[in-house]
C-alpha positions as a Markdown table, in Angstrom:
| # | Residue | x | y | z |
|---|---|---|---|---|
| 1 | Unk | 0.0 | 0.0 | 0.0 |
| 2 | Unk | 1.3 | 3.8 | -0.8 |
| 3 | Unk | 1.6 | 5.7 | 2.2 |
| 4 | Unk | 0.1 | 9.3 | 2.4 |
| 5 | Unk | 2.9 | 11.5 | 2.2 |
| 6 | Unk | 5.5 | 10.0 | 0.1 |
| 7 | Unk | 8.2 | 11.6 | -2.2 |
| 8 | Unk | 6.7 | 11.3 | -6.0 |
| 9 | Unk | 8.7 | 11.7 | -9.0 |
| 10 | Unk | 9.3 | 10.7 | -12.3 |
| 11 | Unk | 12.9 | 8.9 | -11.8 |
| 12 | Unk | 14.3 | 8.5 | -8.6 |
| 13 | Unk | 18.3 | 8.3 | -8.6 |
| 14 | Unk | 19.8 | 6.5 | -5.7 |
| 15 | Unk | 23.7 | 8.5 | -5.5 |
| 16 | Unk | 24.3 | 12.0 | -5.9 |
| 17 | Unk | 27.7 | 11.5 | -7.4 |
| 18 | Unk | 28.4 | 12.9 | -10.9 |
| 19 | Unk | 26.9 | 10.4 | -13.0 |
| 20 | Unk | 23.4 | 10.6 | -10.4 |
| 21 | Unk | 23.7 | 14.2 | -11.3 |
| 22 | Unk | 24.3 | 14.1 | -14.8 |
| 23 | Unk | 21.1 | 11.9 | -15.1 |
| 24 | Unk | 19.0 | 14.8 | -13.7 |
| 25 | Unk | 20.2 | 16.6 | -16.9 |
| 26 | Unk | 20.1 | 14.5 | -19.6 |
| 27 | Unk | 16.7 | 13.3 | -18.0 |
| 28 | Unk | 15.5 | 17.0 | -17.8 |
| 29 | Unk | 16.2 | 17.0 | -21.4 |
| 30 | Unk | 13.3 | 14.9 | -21.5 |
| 31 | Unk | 10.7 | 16.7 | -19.0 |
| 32 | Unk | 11.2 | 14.1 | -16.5 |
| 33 | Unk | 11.3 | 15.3 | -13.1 |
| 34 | Unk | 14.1 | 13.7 | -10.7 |
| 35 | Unk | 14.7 | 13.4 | -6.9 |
| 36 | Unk | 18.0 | 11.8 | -5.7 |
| 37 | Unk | 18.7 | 10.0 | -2.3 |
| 38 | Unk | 22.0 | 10.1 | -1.0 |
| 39 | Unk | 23.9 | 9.2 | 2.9 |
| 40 | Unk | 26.6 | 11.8 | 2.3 |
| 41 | Unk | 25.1 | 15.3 | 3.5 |
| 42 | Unk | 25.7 | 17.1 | -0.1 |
| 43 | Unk | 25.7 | 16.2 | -3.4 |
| 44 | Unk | 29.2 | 15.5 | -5.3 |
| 45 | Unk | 29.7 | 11.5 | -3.8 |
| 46 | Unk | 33.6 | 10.9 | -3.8 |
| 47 | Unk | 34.2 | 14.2 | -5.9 |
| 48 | Unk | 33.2 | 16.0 | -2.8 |
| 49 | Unk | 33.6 | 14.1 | 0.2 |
| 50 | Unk | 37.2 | 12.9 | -0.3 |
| 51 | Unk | 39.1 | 14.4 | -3.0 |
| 52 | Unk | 37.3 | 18.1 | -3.7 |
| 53 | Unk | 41.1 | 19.8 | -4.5 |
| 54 | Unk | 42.0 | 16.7 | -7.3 |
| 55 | Unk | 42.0 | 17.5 | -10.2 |
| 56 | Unk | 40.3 | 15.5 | -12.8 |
| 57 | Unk | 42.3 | 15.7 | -16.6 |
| 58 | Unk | 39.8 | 13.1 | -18.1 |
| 59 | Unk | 36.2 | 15.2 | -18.8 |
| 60 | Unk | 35.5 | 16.0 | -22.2 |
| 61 | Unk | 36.5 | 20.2 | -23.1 |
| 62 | Unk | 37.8 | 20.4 | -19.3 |
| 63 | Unk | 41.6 | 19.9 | -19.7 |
| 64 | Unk | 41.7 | 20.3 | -15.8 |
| 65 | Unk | 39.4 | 21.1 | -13.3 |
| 66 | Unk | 39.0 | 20.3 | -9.5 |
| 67 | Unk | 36.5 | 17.7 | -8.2 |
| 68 | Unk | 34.6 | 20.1 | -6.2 |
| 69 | Unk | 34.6 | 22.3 | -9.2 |
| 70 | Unk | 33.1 | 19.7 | -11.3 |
| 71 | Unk | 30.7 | 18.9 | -8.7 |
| 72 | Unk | 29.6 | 22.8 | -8.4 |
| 73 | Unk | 29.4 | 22.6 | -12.6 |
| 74 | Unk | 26.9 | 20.1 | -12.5 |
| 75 | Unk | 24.7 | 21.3 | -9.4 |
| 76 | Unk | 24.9 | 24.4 | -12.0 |
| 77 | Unk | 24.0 | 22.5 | -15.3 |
| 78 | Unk | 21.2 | 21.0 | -13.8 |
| 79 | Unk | 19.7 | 23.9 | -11.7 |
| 80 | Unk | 16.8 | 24.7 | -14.4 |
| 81 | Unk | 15.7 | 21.4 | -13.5 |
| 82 | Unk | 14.8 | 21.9 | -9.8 |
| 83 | Unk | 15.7 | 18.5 | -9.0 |
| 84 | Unk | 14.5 | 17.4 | -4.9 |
| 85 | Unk | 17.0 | 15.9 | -3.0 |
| 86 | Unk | 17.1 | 13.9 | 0.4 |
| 87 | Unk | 20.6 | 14.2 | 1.5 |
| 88 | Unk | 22.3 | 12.1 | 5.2 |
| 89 | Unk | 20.3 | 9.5 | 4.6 |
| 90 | Unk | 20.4 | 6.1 | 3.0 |
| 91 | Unk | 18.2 | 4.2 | 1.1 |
| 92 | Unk | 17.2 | 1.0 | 2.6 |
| 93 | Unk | 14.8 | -1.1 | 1.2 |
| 94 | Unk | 12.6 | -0.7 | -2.3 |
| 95 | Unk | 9.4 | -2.2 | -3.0 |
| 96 | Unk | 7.5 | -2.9 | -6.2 |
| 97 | Unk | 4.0 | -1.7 | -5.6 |
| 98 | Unk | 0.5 | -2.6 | -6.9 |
| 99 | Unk | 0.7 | 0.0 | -10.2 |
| 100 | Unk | 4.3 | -1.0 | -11.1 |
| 101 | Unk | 6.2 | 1.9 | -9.5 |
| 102 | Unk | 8.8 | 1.6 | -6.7 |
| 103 | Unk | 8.9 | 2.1 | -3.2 |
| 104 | Unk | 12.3 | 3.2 | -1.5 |
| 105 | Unk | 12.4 | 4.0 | 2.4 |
| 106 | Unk | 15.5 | 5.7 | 3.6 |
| 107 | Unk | 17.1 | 4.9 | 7.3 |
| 108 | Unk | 15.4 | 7.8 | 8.4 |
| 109 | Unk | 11.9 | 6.6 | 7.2 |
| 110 | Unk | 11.5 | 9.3 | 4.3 |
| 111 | Unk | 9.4 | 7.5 | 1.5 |
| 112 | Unk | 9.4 | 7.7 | -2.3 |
| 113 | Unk | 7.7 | 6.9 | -5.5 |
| 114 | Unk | 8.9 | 6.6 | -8.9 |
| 115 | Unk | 8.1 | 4.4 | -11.9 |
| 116 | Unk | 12.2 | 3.9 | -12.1 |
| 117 | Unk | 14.8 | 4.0 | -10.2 |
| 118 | Unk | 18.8 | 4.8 | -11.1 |
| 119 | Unk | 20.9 | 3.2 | -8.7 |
| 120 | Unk | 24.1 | 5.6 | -9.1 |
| 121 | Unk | 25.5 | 5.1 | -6.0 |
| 122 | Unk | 29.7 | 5.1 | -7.3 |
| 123 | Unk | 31.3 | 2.5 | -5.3 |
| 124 | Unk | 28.4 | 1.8 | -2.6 |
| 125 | Unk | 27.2 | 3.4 | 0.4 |
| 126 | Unk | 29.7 | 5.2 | 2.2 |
| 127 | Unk | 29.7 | 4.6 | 5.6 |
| 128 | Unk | 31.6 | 6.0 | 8.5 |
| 129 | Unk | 35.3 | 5.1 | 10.3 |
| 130 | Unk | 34.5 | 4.1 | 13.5 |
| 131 | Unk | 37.1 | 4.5 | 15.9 |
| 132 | Unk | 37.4 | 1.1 | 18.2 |
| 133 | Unk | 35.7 | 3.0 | 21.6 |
| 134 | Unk | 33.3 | 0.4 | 22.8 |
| 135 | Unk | 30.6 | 2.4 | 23.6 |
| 136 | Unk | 30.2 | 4.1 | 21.2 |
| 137 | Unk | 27.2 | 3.4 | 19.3 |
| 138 | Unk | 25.6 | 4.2 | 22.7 |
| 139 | Unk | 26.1 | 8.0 | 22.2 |
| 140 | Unk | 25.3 | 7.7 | 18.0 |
| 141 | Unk | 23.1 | 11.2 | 17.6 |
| 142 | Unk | 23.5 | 11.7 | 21.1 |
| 143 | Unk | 26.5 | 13.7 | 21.1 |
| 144 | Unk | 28.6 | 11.1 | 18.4 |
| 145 | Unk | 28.1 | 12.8 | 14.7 |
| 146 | Unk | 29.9 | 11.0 | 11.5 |
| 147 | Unk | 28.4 | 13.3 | 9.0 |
| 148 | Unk | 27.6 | 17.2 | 9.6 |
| 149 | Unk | 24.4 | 17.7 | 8.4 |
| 150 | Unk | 23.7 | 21.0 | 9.6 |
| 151 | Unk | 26.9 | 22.8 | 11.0 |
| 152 | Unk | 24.4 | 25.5 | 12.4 |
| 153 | Unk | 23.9 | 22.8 | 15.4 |
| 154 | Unk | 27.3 | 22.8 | 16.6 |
| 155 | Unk | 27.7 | 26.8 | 16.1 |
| 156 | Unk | 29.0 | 28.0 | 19.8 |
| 157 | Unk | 28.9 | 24.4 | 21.1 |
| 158 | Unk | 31.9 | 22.5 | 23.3 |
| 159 | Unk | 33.3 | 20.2 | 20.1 |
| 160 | Unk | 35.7 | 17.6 | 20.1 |
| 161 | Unk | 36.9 | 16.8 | 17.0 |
| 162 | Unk | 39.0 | 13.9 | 16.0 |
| 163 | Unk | 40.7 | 13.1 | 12.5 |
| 164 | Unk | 43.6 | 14.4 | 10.3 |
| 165 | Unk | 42.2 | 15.1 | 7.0 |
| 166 | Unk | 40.5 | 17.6 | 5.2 |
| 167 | Unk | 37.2 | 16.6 | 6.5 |
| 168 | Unk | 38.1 | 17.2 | 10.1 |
| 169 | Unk | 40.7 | 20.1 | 9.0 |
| 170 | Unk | 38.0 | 22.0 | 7.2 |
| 171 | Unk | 35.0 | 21.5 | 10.1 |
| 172 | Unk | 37.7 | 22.5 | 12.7 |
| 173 | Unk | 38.5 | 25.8 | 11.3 |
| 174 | Unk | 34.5 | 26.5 | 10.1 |
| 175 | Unk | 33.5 | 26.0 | 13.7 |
| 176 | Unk | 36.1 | 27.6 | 15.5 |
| 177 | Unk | 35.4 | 30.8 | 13.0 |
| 178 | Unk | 31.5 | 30.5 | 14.3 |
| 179 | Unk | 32.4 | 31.0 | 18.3 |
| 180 | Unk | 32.6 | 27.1 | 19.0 |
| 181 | Unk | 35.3 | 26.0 | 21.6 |
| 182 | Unk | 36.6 | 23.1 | 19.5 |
| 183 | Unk | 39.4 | 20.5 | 20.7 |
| 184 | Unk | 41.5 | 18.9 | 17.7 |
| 185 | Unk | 42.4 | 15.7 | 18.6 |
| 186 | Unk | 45.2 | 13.5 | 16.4 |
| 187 | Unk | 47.0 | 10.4 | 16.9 |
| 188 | Unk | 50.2 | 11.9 | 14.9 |
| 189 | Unk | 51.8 | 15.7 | 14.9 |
| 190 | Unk | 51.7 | 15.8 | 10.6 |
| 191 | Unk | 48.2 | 16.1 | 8.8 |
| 192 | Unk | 47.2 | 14.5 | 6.0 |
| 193 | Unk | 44.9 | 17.5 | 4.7 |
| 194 | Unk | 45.7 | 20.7 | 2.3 |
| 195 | Unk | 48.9 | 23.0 | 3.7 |
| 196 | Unk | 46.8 | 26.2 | 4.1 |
| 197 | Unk | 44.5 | 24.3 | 5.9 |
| 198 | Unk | 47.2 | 22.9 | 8.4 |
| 199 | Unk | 48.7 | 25.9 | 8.7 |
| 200 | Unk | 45.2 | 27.9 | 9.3 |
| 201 | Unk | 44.2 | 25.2 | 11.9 |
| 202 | Unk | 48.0 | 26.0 | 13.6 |
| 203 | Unk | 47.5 | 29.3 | 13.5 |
| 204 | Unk | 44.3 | 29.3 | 15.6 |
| 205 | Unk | 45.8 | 26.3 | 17.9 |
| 206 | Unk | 48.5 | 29.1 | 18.9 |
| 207 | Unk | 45.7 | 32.2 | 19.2 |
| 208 | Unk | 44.0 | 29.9 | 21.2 |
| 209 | Unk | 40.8 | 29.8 | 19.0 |
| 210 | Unk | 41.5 | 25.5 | 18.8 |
| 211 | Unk | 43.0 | 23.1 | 21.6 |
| 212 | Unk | 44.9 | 20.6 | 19.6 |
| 213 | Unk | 45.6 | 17.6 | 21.5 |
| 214 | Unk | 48.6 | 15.5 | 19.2 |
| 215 | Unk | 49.7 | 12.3 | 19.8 |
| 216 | Unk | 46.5 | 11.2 | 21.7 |
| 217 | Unk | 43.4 | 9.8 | 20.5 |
| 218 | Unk | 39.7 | 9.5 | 21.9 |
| 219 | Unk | 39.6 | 6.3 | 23.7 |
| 220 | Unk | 36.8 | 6.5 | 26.1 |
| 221 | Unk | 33.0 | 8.6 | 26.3 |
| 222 | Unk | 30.9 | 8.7 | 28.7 |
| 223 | Unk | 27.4 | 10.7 | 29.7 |
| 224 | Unk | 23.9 | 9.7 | 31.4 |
| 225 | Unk | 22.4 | 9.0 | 28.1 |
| 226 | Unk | 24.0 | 11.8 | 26.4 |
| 227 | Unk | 27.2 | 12.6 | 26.0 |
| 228 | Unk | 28.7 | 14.7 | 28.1 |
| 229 | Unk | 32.7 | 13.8 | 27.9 |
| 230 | Unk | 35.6 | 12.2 | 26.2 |
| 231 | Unk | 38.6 | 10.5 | 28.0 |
| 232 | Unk | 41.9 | 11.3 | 25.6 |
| 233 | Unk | 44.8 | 9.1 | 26.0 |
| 234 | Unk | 47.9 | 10.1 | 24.6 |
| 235 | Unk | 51.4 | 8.3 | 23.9 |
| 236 | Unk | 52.8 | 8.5 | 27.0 |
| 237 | Unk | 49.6 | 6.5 | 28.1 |
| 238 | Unk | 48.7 | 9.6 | 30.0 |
| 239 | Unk | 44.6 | 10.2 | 30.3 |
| 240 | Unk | 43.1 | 13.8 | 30.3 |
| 241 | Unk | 39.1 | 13.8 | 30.4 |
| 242 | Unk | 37.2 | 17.0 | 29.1 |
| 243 | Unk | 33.8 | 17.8 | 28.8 |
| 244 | Unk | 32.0 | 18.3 | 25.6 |
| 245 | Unk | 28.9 | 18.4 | 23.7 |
| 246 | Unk | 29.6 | 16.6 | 20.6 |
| 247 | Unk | 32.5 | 14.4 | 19.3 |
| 248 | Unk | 32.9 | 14.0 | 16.0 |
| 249 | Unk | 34.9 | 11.5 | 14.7 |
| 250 | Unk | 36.0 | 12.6 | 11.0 |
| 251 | Unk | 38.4 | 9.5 | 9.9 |
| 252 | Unk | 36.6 | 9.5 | 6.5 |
| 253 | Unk | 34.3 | 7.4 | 4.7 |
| 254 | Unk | 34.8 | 3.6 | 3.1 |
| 255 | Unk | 32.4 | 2.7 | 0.7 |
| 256 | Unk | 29.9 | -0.3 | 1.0 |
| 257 | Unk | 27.2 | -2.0 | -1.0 |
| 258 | Unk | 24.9 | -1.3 | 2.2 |
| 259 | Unk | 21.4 | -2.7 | 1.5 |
| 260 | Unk | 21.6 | -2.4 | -1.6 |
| 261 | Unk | 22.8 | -6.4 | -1.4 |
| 262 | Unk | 19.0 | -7.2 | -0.3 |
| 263 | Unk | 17.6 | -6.1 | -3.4 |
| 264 | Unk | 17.4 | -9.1 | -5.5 |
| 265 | Unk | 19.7 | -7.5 | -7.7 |
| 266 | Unk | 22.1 | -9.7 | -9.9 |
| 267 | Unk | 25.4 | -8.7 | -8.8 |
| 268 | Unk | 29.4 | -9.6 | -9.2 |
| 269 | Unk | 31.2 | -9.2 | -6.0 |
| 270 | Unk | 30.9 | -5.5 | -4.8 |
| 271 | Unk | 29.0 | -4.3 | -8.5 |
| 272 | Unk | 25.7 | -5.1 | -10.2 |
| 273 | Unk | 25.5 | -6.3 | -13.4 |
| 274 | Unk | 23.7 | -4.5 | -16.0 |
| 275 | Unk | 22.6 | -4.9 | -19.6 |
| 276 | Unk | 24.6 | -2.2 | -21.9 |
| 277 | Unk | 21.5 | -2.0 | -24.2 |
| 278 | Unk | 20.1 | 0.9 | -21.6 |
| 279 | Unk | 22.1 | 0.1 | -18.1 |
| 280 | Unk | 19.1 | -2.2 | -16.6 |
| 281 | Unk | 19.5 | -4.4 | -14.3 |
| 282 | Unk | 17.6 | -7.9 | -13.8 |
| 283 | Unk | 14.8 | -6.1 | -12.3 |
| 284 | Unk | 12.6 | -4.1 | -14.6 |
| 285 | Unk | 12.4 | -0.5 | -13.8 |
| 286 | Unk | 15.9 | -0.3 | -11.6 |
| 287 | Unk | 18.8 | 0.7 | -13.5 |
| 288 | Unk | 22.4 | 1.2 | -12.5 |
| 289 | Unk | 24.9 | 3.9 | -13.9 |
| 290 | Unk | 28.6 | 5.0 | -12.9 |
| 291 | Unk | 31.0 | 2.9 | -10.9 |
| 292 | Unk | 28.3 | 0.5 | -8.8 |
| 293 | Unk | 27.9 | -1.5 | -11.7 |
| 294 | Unk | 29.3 | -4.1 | -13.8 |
| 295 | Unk | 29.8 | -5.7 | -17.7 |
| 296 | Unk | 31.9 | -6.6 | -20.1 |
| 297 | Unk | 34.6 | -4.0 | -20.8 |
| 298 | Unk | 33.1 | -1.8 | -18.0 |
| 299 | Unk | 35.6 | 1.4 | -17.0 |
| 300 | Unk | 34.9 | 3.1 | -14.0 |
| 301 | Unk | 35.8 | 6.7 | -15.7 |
| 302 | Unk | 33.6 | 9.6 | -14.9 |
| 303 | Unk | 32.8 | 10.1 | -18.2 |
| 304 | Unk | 31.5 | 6.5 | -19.0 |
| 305 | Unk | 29.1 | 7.1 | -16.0 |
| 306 | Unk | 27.6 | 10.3 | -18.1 |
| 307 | Unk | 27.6 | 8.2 | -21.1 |
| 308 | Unk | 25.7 | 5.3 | -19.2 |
| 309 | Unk | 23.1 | 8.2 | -17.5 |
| 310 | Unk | 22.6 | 9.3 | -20.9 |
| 311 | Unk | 21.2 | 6.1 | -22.6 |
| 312 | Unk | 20.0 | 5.3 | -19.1 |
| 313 | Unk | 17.5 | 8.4 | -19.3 |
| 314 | Unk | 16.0 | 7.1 | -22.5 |
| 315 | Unk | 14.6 | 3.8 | -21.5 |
| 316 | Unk | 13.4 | 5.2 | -18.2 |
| 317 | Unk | 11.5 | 7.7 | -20.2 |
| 318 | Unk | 9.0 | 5.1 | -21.4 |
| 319 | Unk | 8.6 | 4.2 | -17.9 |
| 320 | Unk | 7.7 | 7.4 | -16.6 |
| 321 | Unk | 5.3 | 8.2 | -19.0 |
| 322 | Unk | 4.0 | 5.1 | -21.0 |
| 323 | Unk | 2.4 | 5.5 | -24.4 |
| 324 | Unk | 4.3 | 8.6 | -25.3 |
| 325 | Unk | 6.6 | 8.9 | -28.3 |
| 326 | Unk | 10.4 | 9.9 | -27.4 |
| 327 | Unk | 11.2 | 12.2 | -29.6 |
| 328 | Unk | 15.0 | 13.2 | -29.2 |
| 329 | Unk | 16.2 | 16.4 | -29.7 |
| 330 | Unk | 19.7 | 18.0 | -29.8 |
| 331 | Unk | 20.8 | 21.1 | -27.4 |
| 332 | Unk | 22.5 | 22.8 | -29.6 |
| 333 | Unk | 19.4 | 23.1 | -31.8 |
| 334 | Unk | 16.4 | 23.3 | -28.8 |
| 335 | Unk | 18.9 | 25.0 | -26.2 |
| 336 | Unk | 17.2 | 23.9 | -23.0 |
| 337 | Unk | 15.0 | 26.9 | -22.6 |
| 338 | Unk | 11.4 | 25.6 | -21.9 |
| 339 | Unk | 12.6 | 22.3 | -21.6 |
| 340 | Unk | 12.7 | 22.6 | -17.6 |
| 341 | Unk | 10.9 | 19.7 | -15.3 |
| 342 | Unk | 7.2 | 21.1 | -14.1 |
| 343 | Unk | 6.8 | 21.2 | -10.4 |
């Protein structure tokens, strides 16, 4: 049975990434509206979340440009679109309903309903590093954050923040700008992120804006069903507890099929397998585009994912709207004035 309030559209796209974006463009094209699911808390996938400052040599007309750059070019191309998105969550299950169209629940209960779905979720679901504390699920969303979702909720909070990348660099140095009192906590004295960024981070450690704790890591938590501190142990084996209101543990994502694995899908190892005719997949009305799945010759290149969206878009088309003639049309000839998804 539908529920009330779901999410309706006319392709649903499971991965924000570059290829799930490109889809909402070439399927725009075609008057289709799109909505896209995806666990990281902005769009961009891998482009955005752990390489933003690469740069990418391999697009079409773009001799070089930066992965967040990219990422910004799309959200841009496909603006006239007005694509919906539910972002920091994951999907978790999908069910064919009664008139043929699909189902998918996210982790946080948020419905939607599509005739077809694009699974374009790169390399899987990208789930967090969870340092080994044992207690630690205990406090998840009670003071424990992975993802950042809305950096307004830690503005002018106690934050402990653990992790040497540009991830935990970057949310350091935004928070401690916005009044928090934020402790940088690291197992080693070098970073792994951007120079300016170290040396931004070290020049608010010594004005006193950031408490960076080296050679230590989190190793203990504790709070009456919240979380109230962190014990720290360093090196030496020396223990300092603090208090806190949130510790977030930035160590990066790893990618994983997730539930996608449940699906009946037919897969190979970590990829499903898809039919190059239109990039479906053994279940009719679920596609999959970019680097989550798998055939013959397959390349996991950006630009084969926005090849795949493209003829991808076409057979979903019919799907959407059955009974009507696809009639396909060049951009250089129709532009893509007018050709913009109704609301």
């Amino acid at each position: 049975m539908i529920p009330e309030q779901p999410i309706q559209t006319d392709l649903l796209i499971i991965g924000a990434g570059p290829a799930g974006l490109f889809a909402v463009f070439e399927a725009g094209l075609l008057k289709m509206r799109c909505h896209l699911i995806d666990y990281l808390p902005q769009p961009g996938g891998q482009l955005t979340e752990i390489y933003p400052k690469k740069p990418i040599y391999d697009v079409p007309g773009l001799p070089s440009v930066l992965a967040g750059e990219l990422v910004d070019n799309l959200m841009e191309q496909i603006a006239p679109f007005s694509p919906g998105f539910t972002l920091g969550e994951r999907a978790e299950t999908i069910e064919k309903q009664e008139d043929g169209r699909f189902l998918v629940t996210t982790d946080q209960g948020t419905q939607h309903i599509a005739p077809a779905v694009a699974i374009a979720g790169g390399l899987g679901v990208f789930e967090p590093r969870k340092p080994p504390i044992h207690n630690i699920g205990d406090y998840e969303n009670k003071g424990v954050y992975y993802i950042i979702k809305d950096p307004a909720f830690f503005v002018e909070k106690n934050v402990v923040i653990a992790g040497g990348g540009d991830s935990a660099l970057d949310w350091a140095i935004y928070l401690a700008e916005r009044g928090s009192k934020v402790t940088m906590v690291h197992r080693r004295t070098e970073f792994r992120g951007a120079p300016d960024s170290v040396e931004k981070m070290e020049n608010f450690a010594e004005e006193g804006k950031i408490e960076l704790l080296t050679n230590a890591q989190v190793t203990g938590l504790g709070g009456n069903g919240k979380l109230d501190q962190v014990e720290i142990t360093f090196a030496d084996n020396s223990r300092q507890t603090i208090s806190t209101e949130a510790f977030l543990p930035l160590f990066g994502l790893s990618p994983k099929l997730g539930p996608i694995a449940n699906w009946g899908l037919e897969l190979d190892k970590n990829a499903i397998v898809v039919n190059t005719l239109d990039y479906s997949t053994n279940v009719p009305g679920i596609y999959a585009i970019g680097d989550i799945n798998t055939y013959t010759g397959k390349l996991k290149l950006i630009l084969c994912g926005f090849h795949e969206a493209t003829l991808m878009v076409q057979s979903a088309f019919l799907l959407a709207f059955p009974g009507k003639k696809l009639s396909f049309k060049y951009t250089t000839v129709t532009g893509i004035e007018g050709l913009d998804s109704a609301s």
